[in-house]
N, C-alpha and C positions, 0 to 999 in steps of 0.2 A: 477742593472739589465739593458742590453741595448738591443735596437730590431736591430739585424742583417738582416739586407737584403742582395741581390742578387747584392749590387751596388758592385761588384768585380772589380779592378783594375789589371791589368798584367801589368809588364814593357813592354811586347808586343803589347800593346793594346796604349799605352804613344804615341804622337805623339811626334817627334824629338824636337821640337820646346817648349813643354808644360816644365812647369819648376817642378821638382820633389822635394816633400818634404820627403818622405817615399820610401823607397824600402825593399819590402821583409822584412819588418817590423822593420827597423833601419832607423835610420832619419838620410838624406843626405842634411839637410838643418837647419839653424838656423835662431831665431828671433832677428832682432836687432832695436835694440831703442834709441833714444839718451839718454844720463847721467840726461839731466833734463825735460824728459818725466812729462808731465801731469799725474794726477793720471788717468785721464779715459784710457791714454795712457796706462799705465801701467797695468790696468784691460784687454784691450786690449788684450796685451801679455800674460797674464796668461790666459784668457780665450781659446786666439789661442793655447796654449799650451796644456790644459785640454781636451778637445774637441778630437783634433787630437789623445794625447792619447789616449782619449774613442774612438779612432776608429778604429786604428792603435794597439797599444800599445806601440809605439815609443814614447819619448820624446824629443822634440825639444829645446834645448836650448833656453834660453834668454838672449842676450851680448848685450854691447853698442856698440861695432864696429865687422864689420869682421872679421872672424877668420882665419887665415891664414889654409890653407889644406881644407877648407868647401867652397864648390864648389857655392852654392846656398841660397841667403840669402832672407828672409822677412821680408821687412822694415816698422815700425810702423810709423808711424806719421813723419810730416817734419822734416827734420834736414840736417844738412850741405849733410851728405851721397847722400841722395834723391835728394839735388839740384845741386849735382854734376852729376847724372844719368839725368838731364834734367829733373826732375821731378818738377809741381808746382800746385798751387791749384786755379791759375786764372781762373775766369770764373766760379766756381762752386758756385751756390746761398745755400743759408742759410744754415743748416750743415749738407750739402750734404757729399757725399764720392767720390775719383775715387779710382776703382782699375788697379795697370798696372803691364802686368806680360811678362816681355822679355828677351828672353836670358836665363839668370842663376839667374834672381830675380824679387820678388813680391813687388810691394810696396801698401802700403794701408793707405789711409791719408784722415782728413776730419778737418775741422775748428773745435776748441772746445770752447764754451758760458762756462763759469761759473759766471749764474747771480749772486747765493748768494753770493758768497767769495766778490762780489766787491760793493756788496748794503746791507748788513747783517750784518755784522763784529762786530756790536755794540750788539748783540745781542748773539755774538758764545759759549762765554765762558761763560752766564749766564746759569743759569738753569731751567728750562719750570715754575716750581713755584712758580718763582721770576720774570718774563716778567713783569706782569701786575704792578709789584712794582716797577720797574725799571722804566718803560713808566712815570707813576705816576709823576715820581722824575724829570723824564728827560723836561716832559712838566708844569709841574706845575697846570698840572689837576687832574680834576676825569673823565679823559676821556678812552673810552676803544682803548687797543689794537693792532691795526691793524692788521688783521692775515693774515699779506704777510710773517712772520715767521714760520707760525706752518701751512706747505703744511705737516711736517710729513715724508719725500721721500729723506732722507739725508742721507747714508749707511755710517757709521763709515767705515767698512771694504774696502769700496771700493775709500770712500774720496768725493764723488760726489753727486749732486741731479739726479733724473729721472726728472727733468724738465730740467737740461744742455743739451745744447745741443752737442754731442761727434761724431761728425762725424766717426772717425776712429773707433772707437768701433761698428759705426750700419756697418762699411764695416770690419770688422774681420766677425761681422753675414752674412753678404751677401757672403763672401768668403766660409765661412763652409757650406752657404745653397747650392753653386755650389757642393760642397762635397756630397751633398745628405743631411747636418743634415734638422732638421726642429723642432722651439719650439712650439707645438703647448698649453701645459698649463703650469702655473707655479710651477708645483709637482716635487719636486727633481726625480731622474730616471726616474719614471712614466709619465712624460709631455714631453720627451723631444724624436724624432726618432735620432737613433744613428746609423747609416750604420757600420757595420765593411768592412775594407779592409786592406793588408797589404801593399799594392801599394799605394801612393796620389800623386796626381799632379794639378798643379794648369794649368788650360788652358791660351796659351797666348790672350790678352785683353787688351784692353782699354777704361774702363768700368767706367762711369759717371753717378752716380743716386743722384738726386733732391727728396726732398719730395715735394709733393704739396701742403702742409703748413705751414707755420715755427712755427705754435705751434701746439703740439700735446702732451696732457697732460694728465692723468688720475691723478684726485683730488680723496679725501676721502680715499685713497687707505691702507695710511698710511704703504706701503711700506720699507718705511728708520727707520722703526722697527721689520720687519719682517729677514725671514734668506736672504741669500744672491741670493740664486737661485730666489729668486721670485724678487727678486730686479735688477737681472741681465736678468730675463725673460724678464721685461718692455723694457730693455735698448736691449735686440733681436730685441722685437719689435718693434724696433727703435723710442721710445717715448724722446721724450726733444723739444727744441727749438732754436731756434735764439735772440730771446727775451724774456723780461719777460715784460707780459701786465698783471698790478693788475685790475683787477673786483672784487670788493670786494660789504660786507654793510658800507660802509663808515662810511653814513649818524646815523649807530648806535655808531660810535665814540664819538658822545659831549651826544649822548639820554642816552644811555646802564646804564651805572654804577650810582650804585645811583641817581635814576631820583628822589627824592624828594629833593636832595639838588641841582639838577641841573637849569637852570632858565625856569621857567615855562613857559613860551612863545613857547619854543620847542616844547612844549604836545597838541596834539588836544583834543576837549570835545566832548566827545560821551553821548548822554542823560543825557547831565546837567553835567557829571562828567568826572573831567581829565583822561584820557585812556595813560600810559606811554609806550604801544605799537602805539600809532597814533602819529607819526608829524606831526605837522602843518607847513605843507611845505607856505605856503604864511607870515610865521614866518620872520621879516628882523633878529630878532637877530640868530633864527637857521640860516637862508644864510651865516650872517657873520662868524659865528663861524663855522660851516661846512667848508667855506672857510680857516680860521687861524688853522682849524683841520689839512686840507690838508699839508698846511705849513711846519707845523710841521711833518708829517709825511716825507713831501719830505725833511726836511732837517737831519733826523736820518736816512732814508734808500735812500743815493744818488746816482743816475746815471741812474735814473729810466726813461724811456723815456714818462711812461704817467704819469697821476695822475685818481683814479678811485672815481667817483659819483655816488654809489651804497644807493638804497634804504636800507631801514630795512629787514631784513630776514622775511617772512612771513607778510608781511604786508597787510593788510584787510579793514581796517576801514577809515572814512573819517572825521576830527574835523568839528563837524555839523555847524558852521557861513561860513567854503569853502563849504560844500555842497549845502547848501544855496543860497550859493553864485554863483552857477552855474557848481562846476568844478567836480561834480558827474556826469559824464556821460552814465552811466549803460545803460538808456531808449534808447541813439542814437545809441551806441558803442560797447553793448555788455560787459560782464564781462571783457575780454583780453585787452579792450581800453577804461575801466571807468575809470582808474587813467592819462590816458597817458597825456594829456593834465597838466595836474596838474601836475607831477613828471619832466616832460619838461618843464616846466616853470621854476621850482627851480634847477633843473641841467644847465641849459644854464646862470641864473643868479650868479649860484656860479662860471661856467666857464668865464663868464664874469668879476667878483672880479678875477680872478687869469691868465689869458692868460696877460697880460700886463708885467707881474713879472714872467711869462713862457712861451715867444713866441717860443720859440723850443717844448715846451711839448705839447704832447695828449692827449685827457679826455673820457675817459672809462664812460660808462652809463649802466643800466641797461633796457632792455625790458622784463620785468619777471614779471608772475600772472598777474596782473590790467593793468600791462603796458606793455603787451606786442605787443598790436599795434599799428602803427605808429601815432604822434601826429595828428588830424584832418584836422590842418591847415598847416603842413611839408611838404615841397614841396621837398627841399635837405637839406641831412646830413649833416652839415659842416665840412670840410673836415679835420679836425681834432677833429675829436669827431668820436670812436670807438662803436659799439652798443654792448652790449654782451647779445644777444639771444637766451633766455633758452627755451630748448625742450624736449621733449621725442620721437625719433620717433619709438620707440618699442612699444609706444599706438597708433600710425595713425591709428589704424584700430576702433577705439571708435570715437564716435560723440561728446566727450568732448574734445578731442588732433585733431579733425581732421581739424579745424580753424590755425593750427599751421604753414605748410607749405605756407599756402596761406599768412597769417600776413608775416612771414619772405622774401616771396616774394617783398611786398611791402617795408617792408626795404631795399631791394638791389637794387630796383629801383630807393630809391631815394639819393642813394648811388656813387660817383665818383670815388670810386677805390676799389680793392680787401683787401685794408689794413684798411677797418672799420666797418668790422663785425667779430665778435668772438663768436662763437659757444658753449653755456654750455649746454651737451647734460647727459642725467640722464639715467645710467644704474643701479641705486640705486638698485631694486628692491629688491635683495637678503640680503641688509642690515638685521644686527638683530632687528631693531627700524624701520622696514619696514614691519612687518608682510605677508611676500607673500611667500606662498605654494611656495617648492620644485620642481618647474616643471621648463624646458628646456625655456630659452626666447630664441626663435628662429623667428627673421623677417629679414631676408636679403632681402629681395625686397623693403621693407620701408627703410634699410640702404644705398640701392646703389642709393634708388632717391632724400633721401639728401645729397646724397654727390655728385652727378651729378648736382644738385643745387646748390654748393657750390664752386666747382671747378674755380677759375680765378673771385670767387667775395666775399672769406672771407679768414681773418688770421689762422684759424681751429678751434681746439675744447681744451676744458675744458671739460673732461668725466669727475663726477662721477660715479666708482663705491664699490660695496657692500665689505665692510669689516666683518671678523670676530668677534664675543665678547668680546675673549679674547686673547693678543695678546703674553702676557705671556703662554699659556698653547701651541699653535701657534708652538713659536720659540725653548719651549722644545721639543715638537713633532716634529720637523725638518717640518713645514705645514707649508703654504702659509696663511697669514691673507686675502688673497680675499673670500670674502665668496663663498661654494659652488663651489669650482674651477672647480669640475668635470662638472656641468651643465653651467657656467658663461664662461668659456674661447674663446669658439668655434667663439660667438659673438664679445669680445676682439681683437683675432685675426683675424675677416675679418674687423674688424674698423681701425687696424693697417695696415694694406696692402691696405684699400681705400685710406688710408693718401699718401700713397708713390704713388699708381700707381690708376690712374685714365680710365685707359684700362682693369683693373684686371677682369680674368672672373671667376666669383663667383660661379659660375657653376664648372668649373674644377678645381677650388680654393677648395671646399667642396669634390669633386672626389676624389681629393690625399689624400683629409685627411683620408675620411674613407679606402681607401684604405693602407694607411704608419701607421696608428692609430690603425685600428679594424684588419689588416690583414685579415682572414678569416670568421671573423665575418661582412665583410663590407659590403655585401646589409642590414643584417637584421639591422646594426647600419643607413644606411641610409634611411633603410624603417623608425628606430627610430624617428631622426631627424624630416624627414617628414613629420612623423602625427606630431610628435611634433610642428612643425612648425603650421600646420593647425587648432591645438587645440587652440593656442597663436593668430592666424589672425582671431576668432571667433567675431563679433562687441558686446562681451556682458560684463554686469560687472566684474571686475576682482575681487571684493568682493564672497568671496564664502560663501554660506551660504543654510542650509537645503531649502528653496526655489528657489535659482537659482545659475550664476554666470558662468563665460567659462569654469570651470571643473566640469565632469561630475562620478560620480563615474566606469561609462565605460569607460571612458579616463583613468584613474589609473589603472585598467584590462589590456590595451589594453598597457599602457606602459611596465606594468613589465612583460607581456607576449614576448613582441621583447624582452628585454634586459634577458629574459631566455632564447629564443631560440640563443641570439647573446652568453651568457656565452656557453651555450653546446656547441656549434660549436668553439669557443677559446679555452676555459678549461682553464686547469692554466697558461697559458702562460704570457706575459706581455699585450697581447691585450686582456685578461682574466680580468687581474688585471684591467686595465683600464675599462670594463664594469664594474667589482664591483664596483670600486668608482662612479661612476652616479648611479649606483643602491643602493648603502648605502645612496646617501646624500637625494636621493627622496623617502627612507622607510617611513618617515613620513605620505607619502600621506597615505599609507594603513591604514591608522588611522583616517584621517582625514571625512571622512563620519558618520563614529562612531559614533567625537567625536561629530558631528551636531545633533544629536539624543537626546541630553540631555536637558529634559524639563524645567531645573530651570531657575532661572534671568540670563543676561548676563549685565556682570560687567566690567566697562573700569577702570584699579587700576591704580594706581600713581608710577611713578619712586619716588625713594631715590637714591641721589647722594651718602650720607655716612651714614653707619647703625647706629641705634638708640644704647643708651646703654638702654639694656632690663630690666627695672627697673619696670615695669607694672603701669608706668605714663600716660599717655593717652592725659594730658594737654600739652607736650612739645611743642616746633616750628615743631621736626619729623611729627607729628599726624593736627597738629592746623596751621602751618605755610600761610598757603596760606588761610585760612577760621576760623576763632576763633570758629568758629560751628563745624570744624571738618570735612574735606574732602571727600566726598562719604561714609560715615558712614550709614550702611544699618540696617533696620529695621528688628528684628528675628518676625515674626507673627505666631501665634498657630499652630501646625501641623494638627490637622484637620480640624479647619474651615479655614483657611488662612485670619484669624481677628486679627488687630493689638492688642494687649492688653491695657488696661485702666490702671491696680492697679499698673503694672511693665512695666519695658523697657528694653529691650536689642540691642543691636550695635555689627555691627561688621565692621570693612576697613581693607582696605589690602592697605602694600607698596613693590613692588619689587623694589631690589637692583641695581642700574643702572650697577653695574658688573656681574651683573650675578648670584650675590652667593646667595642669598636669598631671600625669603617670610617670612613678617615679616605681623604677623597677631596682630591684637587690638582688644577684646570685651570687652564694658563696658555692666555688669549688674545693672540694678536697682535695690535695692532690701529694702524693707521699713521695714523691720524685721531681720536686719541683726545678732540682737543675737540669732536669729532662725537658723542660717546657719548650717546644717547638714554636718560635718567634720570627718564623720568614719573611713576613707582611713587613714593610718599614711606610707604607704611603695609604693615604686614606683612599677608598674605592677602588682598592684594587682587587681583584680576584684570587689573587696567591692570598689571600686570608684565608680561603678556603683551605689552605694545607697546614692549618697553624692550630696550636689548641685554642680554642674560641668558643663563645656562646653568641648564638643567635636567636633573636627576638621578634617572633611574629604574632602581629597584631590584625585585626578587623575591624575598623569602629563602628561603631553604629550604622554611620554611614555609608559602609561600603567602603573605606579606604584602608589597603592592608599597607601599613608601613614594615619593613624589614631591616633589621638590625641586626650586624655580626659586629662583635668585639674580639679581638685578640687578647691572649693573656699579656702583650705588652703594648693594651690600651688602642691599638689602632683601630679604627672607625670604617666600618662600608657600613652607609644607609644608604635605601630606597625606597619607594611606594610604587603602588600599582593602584591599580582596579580596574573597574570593567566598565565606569565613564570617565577616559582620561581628560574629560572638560574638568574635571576634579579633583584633579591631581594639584598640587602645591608646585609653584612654580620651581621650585629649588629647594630641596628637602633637606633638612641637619636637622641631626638628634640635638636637642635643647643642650645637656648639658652631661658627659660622661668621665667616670674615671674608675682606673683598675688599683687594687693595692695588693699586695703583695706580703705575704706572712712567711715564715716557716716548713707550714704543712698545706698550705692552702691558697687561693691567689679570688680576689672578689670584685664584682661591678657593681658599679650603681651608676642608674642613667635615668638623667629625666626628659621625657618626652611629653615636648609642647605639643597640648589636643588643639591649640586653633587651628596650624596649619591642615591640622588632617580634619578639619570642622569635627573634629572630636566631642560629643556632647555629653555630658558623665554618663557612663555604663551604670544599666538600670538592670533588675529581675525582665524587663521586659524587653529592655533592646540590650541587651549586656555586649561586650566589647568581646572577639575570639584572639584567643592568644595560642601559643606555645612555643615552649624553651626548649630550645636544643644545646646541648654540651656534647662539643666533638671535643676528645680526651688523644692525644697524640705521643702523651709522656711514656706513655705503657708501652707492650710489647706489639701490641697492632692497634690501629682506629676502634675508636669504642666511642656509640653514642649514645645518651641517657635523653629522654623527654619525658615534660609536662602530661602531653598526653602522648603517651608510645604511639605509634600511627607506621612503622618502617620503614618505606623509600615513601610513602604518602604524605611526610612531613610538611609539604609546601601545600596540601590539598586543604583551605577552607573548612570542609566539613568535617574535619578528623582535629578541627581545635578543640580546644575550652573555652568557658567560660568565665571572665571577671565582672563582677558588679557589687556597686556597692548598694548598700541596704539604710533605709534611715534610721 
């Protein structure tokens, strides 16, 4: 599907001069490239070729050289041709583009970076579940990693990373944007304006565009797994670089991997006990071996221009003989500058073991969490030493991010040059392991005043952002792994066009869109936007929860009301389609009030990396691994008095699937009469389970579907589901996988239930999943039943669950 506009071309309208690719819907021009074209080269080509078609319906050739009888040629990338036409690339910085268009030809040329191919090599042919084995062998440690391999952003298809930098390929984009196209998301047809005309011409020019950063990256994206449109979307929006600067957790390289065989000097002591998430940064032997970490690293990935001194990921705590010792600064400095002091002290000492043996190289540091403001006593950065300064400014409007601007300030004042600040800025939100409600992140005015703060005094950014769950279900569906593209993109795109143009007016930048995008829907989608906007600049918690938070159950009204009035005014057309998809991906909210409503416990459950085998064991490492006590194992208490019981006990935990696919539920019963067990049920679905000692399992997903499960203590199975759109329902419901085992004192289940059939989507803080457990106990002297959430004969009522979710 493609949106034709009014952008008409006539050979009459052609000025004599402009060089014609298209007439009248046959192509009077070909593309030529040299024989040993780069592959971004070669992307290049095909993409100017694809494009044009979609617009035209002509197809322009791709040759190595001129064609004798074809009047007008488009020349890709350098090559003898071009430098016989006087063409060259002096003078263009970092992987800029020029395009020049005279006479009877186009040429379009830009430097092309491919860091990986020349620093990676060691790494190409292995396979992702053999790195760490390999590293292993290669250093003679148990050290972890380095993940300057796994950006993820590597397209088979295309041969290249989204962090290359491909000059020629961001000026094919620039050239088809003079044509009228425009990428505005990464959705095959749907993201993309496509002008028809059967006339093209290229105007003559001579046409020089810079980015204003030479890194401009989006991490997490995982991209170089996804289909190719969303991989070539990035490379529109002209993401790559000049360099490759590593920011990495370094410093978790010698900590990470089996820290009890590692040397305990490393570890700080938090309340008496070794804590293997705390280093003990005033450690000489961590200094030294952080130092011989590096070493190593620089000499299996060579040509790297810096080396990076990155804390631990998440790091929090301080080994109490340094805090002690003074280098806890919480009282003077605030949360953002308790570590800074302390974490500059052992980065400048490790830089100092290694600049002697690397006077060409740079050293990347972290200012992130503790340390994100400047040391106390730093007067200047030294001048090879790069800061990389982590942000969000999609929170500036909260009194927890709004210290941020002002911290980063003070690093570029005490800063000599534009090339030692690196920018890691978080548009995470919409991650799956992020839990945040479905709404529009919309802050352009916080976007344009960090990036006017930046311009001419950093190297650019390191984006995170939100990936999909599953990347496989993804790339079947021909869909973008960015999460949420419909509501995510809008922001992507004006991050992209800060980076290049520092004039951009963001105002008529947002104009076109709604305008080329919604077509006649475009006031009500920019009335959208705007509240949208206004909901998101609210200074309140972004936690939502039946007491507060910056969405209001008026705000979800008030959205799906524009985006009704914007579909009727579209209707089915492609600017139709495109409302639907931000209105499919924000359905959730309509639920999300609801599911606030629901009076039982609220449960933060445990990821599983890899599912259990369902043997109704309850001791394994799945259940015990992190707690020999057993993980958030909840207490079932009486359903009318909500009184723990004395004579018996019953448990229940839950683990979701870190992919997605399951809820894998554990209850252990106690039970001290176990040859009293009331076992009448022999057939699955049958209703005499009800007179048998049994646990039953009610669920709510997100979506509104309650699956129901009774087990008996000798294993037999009634499931069903419900809900209140039975177009919903699972054709034929089975519990994935269950079993009961059987002890002495006690008798236990473990079942796992598949989330696809019930479109299960992982239970979030914001749409969390309602449960509760009931143990009907038949061994004793009368019926006796314990639950999750006590509720009495209201057991089967929705509103009297709990809640599960998991947290990232």
């Amino acid at each position: 599907m493609k949106l034709f506009l009014l952008f008409i071309f006539t050979t009459a309208a052609l000025s004599a001069a402009d060089v014609p690719l298209v007439v009248e819907g046959k192509p009077v021009s070909e593309i030529v490239l040299a024989q040993d074209a780069t592959p971004s080269v070669r992307t290049a080509a095909r993409e100017l070729q694809r494009h044009l078609r979609a617009m035209s319906g002509a197809e322009l050739p791709i040759v190595q050289a001129a064609s004798p009888g074809v009047k007008n040629q488009v020349y890709l990338g350098e090559s003898d041709a071009t430098r016989k036409l006087g063409f060259s690339l002096e003078g263009l910085k970092r992987d800029g583009f020029k395009i020049v268009a005279a006479e009877n030809h186009v040429i379009v040329a830009g430097p092309q970076f491919y860091h990986f191919a020349k620093s990676f090599s060691l790494f190409r042919d292995v396979s992702r579940n053999e790195w760490q084995k390999k590293w292993e062998e290669l250093t003679g440690h148990k050290w972890r990693l380095p993940p300057l391999t796994d950006y993820r952003d590597f397209s088979k298809e295309c041969g290249f990373h989204t962090m290359d930098g491909t000059g020629t390929l961001y000026g094919v984009y620039a050239l088809l944007e003079q044509l009228g196209m425009r990428w505005y998301a990464p959705i095959p047809e749907l993201g993309l304006v496509i002008p028809e005309s059967k006339n093209l011409a290229i105007k003559v020019q001579n046409t020089k565009e810079e980015p204003e950063f030479p890194v401009r990256f989006f991490a997490d994206c995982r991209v170089g797994w996804s289909i190719p449109d969303e991989f070539l979307w990035y490379k529109a929006m002209r993401v790559g670089s000049d360099r490759f600067v590593p920011i990495y957790h370094s410093v978790s390289g010698p900590i990470e991997i089996a820290p009890e065989q590692q040397p305990q000097e490393y570890y700080g002591r938090v309340g008496g006990k070794v804590d293997y998430k705390t280093p003990r940064f005033s450690s000489e032997r961590l200094r030294a071996d952080t130092a011989a970490y590096l070493e190593v690293v620089d000499k299996h990935f060579p040509g790297i221009g810096y080396i990076g001194i990155g804390q631990p990921d998440g790091w929090s705590l301080l080994d109490s003989a340094d805090a002690a010792a003074g280098w806890d600064k919480f009282k003077e400095r605030g949360q953002s500058g308790r570590y800074s002091d302390y974490a500059w002290d052992f980065n400048m000492a490790v830089r100092d073991r290694l600049k002697g043996k690397y006077p060409d190289k740079k050293f990347t540091v972290f200012a992130y969490g503790p340390t994100g403001k400047i040391p106390s006593h730093l007067k200047k950065v030294p001048d090879d030493v790069v800061i990389g300064y982590t942000q969000t400014a999609a929170g500036w409007s909260l009194a927890d991010r709004a210290h941020e601007l002002a911290n980063r300030n003070e690093w570029i004042a005490a800063m000599n040059s534009s090339e030692q600040l690196l920018i890691w800025e978080y548009y995470l939100q919409h991650a799956p392991n992020y839990n945040f409600p479905p709404v529009p992140i919309i802050f352009p005015a916080h976007m344009k005043q960090s990036f006017d703060g930046l311009y001419d005094h950093a190297l650019g950014f390191t984006a995170e952002i939100g990936w999909t769950a599953s990347t496989i279900d993804t790339k079947a569906a021909n869909m973008p792994i960015m999460a949420r593209p419909w509501i995510s993109h809008l922001m992507l795109y004006l991050h992209s066009k800060l980076c290049w143009n520092r004039n951009l007016d963001i105002q008529a930048t947002m104009d076109e869109y709604f305008e080329l995008f919604y077509g006649p829907a475009k006031a009500e989608m920019k009335e959208f936007f705007t509240f949208a906007e206004s909901v998101w600049m609210r200074p309140d918690p972004r936690q939502i929860t039946s007491a507060g938070g910056f969405l209001k159950q008026a705000d979800v009204d008030r959205y799906f009301d524009i985006l009704g009035r914007a579909k009727a005014k579209a209707g089915e057309s492609i600017h139709g389609r495109r409302i639907a998809g931000i209105t499919g991906e924000m359905e959730p909210l309509k639920l999300l009030f609801e599911k606030l409503k629901r009076t039982g416990p609220n449960l933060q459950i445990k990821t599983a990396q890899e599912p259990p085998v369902v043997d109704g064991d309850l001791n394994k490492p799945f259940w015990r691994a992190d707690d020999p006590q057993g993980y958030a194992f909840q207490p079932l208490r009486e359903m009318l008095t909500g009184e723990t019981p004395h004579h018996v006990d019953t448990q229940v935990a839950f683990r979701w699937l870190d992919d997605n696919s399951a809820l894998i539920v554990g209850i252990e019963c106690r039970e001290p009469k176990m040859n009293r067990l009331v076992e009448a049920c022999k057939e699955p679905d049958s209703m005499d389970i009800f007179g048998d000692d049994m646990v039953e399992i009610r669920l709510e997903t997100a979506g509104g579907i309650r699956p129901f499960i009774g087990i008996n203590s000798a294993g037999v199975i009634y499931d069903h589901c419900v809900t209140e759109r039975v177009e919903d329902l699972p054709a034929f419901y089975r519990v994935g996988k269950a079993a009961v085992k059987k002890y002495a004192d006690r008798w236990t289940v473990e079942v796992r239930i598949d989330a696809k059939p019930l479109s299960g989507a992982r239970p979030t803080t914001f749409l969390p999943w309602g449960v509760n457990i009931c143990r009907q106990r038949k061994a004793g002297n009368t019926t006796e039943h314990y639950m999750l959430s006590p509720s009495g004969t209201n057991f089967r009522e929705p509103t009297v669950m709990g809640n599960i979710f998991v947290r990232k």
